[in-house]
C-alpha positions as CSV (number, residue, x, y, z in Angstrom):
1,X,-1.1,6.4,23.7
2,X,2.6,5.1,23.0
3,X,3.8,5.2,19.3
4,X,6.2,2.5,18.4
5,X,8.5,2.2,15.6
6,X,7.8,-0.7,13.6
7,X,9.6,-2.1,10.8
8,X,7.9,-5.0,8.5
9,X,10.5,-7.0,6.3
10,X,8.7,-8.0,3.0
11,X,9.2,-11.2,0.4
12,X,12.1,-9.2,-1.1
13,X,13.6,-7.8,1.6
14,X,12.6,-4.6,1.6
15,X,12.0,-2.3,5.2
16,X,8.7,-1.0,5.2
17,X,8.9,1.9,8.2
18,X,5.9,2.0,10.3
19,X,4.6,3.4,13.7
20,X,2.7,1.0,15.9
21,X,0.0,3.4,18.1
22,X,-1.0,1.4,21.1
23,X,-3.8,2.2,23.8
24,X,-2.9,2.9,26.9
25,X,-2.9,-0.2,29.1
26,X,-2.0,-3.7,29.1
27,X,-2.6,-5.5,26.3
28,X,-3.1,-7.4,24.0
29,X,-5.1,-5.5,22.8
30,X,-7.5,-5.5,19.4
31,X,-5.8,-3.6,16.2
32,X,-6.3,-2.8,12.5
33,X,-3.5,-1.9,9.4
34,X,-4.2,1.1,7.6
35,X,-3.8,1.5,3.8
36,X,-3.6,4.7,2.3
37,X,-4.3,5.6,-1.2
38,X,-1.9,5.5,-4.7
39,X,1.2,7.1,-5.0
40,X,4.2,7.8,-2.9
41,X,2.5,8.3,0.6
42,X,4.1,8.0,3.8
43,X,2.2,5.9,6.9
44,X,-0.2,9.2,7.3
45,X,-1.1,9.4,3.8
46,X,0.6,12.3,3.0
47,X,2.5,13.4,-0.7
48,X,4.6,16.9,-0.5
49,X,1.7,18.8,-2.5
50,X,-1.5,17.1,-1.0
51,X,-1.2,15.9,3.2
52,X,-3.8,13.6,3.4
53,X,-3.4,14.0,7.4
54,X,-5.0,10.7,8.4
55,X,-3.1,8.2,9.6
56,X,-2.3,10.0,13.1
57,X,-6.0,11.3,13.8
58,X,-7.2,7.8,13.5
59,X,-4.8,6.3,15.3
60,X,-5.1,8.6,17.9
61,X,-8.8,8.4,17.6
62,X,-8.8,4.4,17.7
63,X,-6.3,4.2,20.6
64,X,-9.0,6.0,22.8
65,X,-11.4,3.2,22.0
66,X,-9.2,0.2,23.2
67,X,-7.6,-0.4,19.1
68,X,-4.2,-0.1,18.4
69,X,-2.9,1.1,14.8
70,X,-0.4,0.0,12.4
71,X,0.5,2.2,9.3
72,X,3.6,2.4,7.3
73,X,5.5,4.5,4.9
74,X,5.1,3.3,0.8
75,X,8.2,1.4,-0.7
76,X,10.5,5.0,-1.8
77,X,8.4,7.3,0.7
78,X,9.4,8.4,4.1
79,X,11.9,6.1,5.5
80,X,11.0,3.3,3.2
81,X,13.5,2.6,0.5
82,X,13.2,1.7,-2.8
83,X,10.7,3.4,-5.7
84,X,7.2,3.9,-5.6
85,X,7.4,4.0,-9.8
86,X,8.7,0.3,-9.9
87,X,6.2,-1.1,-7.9
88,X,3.0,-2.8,-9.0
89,X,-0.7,-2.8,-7.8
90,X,0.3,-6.5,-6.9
91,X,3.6,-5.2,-4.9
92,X,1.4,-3.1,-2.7
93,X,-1.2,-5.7,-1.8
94,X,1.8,-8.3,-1.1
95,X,3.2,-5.7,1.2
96,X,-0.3,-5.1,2.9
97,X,-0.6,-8.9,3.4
98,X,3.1,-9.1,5.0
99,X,2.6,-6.3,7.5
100,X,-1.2,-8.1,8.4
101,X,0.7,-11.4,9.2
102,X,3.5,-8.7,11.4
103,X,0.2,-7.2,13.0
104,X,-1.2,-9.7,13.9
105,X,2.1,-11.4,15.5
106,X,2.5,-8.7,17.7
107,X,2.8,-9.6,21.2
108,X,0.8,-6.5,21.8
109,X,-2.1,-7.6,19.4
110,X,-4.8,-10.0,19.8
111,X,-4.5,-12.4,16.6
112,X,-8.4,-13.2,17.0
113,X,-9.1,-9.5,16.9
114,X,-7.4,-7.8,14.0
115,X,-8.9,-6.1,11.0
116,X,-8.4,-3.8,8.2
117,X,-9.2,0.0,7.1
118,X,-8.4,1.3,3.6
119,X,-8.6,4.8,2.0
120,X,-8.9,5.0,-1.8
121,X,-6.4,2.4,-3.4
122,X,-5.8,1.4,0.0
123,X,-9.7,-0.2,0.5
124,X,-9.0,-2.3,-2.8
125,X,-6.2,-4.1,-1.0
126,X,-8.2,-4.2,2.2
127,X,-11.0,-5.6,0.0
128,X,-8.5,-8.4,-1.2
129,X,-7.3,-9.6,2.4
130,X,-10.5,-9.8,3.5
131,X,-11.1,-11.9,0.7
132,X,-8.0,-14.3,1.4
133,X,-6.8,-13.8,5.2
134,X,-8.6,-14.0,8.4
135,X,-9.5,-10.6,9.6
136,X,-12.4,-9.6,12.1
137,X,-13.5,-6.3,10.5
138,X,-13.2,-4.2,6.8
139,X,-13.4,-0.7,6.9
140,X,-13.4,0.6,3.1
141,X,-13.2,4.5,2.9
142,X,-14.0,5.6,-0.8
143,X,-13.6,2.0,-2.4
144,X,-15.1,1.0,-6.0
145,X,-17.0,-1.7,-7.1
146,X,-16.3,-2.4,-10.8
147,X,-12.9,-3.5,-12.8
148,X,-10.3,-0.7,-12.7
149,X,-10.5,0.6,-15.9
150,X,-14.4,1.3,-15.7
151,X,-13.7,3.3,-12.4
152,X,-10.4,5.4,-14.0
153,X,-13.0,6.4,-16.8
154,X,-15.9,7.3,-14.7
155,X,-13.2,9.5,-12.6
156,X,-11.7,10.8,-15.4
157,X,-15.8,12.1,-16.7
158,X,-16.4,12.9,-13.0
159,X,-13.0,15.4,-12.5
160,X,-13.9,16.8,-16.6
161,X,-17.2,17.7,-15.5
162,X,-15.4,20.2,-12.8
163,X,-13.4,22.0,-15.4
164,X,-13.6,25.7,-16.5
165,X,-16.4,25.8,-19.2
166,X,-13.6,26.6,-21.9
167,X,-12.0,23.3,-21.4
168,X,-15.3,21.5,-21.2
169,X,-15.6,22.0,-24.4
170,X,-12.6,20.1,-25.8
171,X,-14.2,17.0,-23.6
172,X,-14.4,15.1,-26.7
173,X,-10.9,15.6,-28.1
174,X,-9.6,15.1,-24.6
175,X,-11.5,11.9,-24.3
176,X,-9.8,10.5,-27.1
177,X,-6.2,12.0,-26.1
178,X,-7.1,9.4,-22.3
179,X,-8.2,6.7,-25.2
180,X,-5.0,6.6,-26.9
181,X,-2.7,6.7,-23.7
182,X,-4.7,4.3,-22.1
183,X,-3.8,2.1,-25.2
184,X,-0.3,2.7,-25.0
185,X,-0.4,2.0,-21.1
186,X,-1.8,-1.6,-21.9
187,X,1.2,-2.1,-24.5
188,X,4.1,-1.7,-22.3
189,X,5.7,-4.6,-20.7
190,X,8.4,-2.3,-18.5
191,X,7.8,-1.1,-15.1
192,X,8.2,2.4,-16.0
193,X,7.0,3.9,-19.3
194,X,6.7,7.7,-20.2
195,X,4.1,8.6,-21.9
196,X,3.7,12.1,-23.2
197,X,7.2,12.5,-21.8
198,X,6.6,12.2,-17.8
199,X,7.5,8.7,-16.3
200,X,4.4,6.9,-15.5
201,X,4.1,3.8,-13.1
202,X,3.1,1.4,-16.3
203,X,3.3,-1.8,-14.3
204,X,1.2,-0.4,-11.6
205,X,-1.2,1.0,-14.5
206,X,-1.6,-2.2,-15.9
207,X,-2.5,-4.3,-13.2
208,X,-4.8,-1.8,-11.5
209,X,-6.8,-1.6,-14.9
210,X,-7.5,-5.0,-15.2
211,X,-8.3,-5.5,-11.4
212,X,-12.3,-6.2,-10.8
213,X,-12.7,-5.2,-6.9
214,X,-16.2,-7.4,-7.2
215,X,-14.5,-10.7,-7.5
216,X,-12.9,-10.2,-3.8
217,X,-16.2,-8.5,-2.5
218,X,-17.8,-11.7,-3.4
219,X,-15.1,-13.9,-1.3
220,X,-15.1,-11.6,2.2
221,X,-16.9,-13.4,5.2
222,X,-16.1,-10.5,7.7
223,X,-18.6,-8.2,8.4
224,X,-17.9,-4.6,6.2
225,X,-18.2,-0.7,6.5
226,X,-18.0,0.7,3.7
227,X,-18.2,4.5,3.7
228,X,-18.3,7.0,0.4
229,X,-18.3,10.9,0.5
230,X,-21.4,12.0,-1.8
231,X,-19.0,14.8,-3.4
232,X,-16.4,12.3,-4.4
233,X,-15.5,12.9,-7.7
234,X,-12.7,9.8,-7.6
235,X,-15.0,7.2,-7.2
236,X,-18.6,6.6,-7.9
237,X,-20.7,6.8,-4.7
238,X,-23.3,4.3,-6.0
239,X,-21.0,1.5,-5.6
240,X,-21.6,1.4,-2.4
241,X,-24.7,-0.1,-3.6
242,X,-22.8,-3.0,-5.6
243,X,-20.6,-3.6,-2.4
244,X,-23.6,-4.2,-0.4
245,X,-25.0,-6.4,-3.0
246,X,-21.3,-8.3,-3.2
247,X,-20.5,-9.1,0.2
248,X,-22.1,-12.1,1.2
249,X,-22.0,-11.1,5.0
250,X,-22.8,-8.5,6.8
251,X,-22.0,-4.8,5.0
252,X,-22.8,-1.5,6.6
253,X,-22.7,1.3,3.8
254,X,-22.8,5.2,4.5
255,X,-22.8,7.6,1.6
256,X,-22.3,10.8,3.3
257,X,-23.3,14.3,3.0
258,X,-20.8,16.8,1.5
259,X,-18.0,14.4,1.8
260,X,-15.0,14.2,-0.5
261,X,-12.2,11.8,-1.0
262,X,-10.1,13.6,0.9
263,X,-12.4,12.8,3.7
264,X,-13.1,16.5,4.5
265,X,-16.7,17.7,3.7
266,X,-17.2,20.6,1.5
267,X,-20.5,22.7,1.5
268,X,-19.7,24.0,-1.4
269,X,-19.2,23.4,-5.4
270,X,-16.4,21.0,-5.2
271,X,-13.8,20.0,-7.5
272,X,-10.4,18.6,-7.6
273,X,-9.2,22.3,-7.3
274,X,-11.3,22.2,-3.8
275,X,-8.7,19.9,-2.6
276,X,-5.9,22.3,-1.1
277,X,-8.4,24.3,0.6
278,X,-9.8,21.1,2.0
279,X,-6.6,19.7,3.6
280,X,-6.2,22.8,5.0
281,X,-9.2,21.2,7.7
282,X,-8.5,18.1,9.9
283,X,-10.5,15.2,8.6
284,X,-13.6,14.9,9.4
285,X,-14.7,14.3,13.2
286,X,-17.7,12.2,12.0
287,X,-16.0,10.2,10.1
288,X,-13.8,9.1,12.8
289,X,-16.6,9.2,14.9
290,X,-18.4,6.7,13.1
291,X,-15.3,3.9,11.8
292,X,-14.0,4.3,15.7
293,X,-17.8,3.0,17.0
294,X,-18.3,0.5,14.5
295,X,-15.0,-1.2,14.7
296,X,-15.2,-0.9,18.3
297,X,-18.5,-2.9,18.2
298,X,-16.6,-5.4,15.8
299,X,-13.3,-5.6,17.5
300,X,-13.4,-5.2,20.8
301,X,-15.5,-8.2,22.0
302,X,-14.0,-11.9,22.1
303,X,-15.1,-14.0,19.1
304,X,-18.7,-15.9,19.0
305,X,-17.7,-19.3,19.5
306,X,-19.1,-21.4,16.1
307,X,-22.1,-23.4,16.8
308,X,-21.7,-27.1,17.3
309,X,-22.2,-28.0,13.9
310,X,-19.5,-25.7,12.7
311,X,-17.0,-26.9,15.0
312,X,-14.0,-29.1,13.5
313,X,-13.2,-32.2,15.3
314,X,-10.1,-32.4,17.4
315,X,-7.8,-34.9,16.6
């Protein structure tokens, strides 16, 4: 299972640092680009305070199955440059698309047998080129289904409702504080704002919140997993109900027992103060269990040809 080092040059010239995991073999072989969630994460999802842990466990678990694995370090994380506060919702989905195209030009890769898996904001960009390019599979790990703002305020309820009872009680009051910065959010026109003096990512803010993951669900043609830990508290496990409904193919949801959206299950009453003790754990072995079968299933087999009628002419 070599690891390669993989850079991916985007539009603006900026190094995106990456590690190729291939299976062992001769290729080409089939392969898939990972997104991780918001914020500055490095190519395994991790931040200083919360180590996500995945991108290297599913790798490795993929490359057993015949899939190779490309992830990459944020713009300003790991050995990325830049700043992950200057750059937009938009920015990261550009940069997804760019390292697809390098994926999939890989002499390594199959270019009729590439897809996508995305973890939190990761599966809304994975949504959106599966929407626009051609990609074989979808795998979205804790993805909504609704315009951003709705899901910010159900997460926002959802993480309240985990609070000491003490600060329960100032729900209301608090509700209105998220009111009024949302409203300030939505006036700035900079990159950066601060907003009750701590530097917030406003363009990212913006864009996100005014994003409606159902228009692309409606576009994707490739057949989806979509997979939703029924103790997440970031994101509202019944969308997996409106992604089924969306996706005009084929869509495989799982809404799974005890799982969180840090991917680790927790028997327990969870809340977003569960999360340290969580990441203590690898993530869960089903879960890699189940995305490494079903992408296998999707990815490892040559493409049905397209029936006569579907055929285009050759010149």
């Amino acid at each position: 299972m070599p690891d390669i080092d993989m850079t991916v040059t985007t539009d603006d010239g900026t190094p995106l640092a990456g590690t190729l995991t291939l299976p062992a073999g001769p290729g080409p072989h089939p392969a898939v680009l990972l997104l991780h969630g918001s914020g500055p994460l490095d190519r395994d999802g991790n931040t200083r305070r919360l180590p996500m842990n995945l991108g290297g466990p599913l790798a490795a678990a993929l490359a057993e199955a015949g899939i190779a694995t490309l992830r990459y370090d944020r713009r300003g994380t790991g050995a990325t440059p830049g700043s992950w506060r200057t750059a937009g919702f938009s920015d990261n989905g550009q940069d997804a698309a760019t390292a697809l195209h390098a994926l999939a030009a890989r002499p390594e890769v199959r270019p009729d047998a590439v897809g996508v898996i995305g973890h939190s904001e990761g599966a809304l960009h994975a949504m959106a080129l599966a929407a626009r390019q051609e990609v074989r599979a979808v795998v979205l790990l804790a993805g909504y289904a609704r315009p951003g703002e709705d899901a910010l305020r159900w997460q926002a309820r959802s993480i309240a409702r985990g609070l000491p009872a003490p600060v329960r009680l100032l729900r209301r009051p608090l509700g209105a504080l998220g009111d009024r910065v949302l409203a300030r959010i939505k006036e700035t026109r900079t990159d950066v704002a601060r907003i009750a003096g701590l530097p917030v990512n406003a363009r990212w803010m913006r864009e996100m919140l005014v994003h409606d993951t159902r228009d692309d669900l409606t576009a994707v043609q490739a057949p989806v997993l979509a997979v939703t830990g029924a103790k997440d508290i970031q994101v509202d496990p019944a969308d997996l109900d409106e992604i089924e409904r969306s996706v005009p193919g084929r869509a495989e949801i799982h809404r799974v027992p005890d799982l969180t959206h840090v991917l680790r299950r927790d028997p327990g009453h969870h809340t977003l103060r569960s999360y340290r003790r969580l990441l203590r754990n690898p993530v869960d072995p089903g879960l890699l269990t189940l995305v490494t079968a079903w992408l296998t299933r999707r990815l490892a087999a040559p493409p049905r040809p397209l029936p006569a009628e579907g055929r285009t002419a050759a010149p």
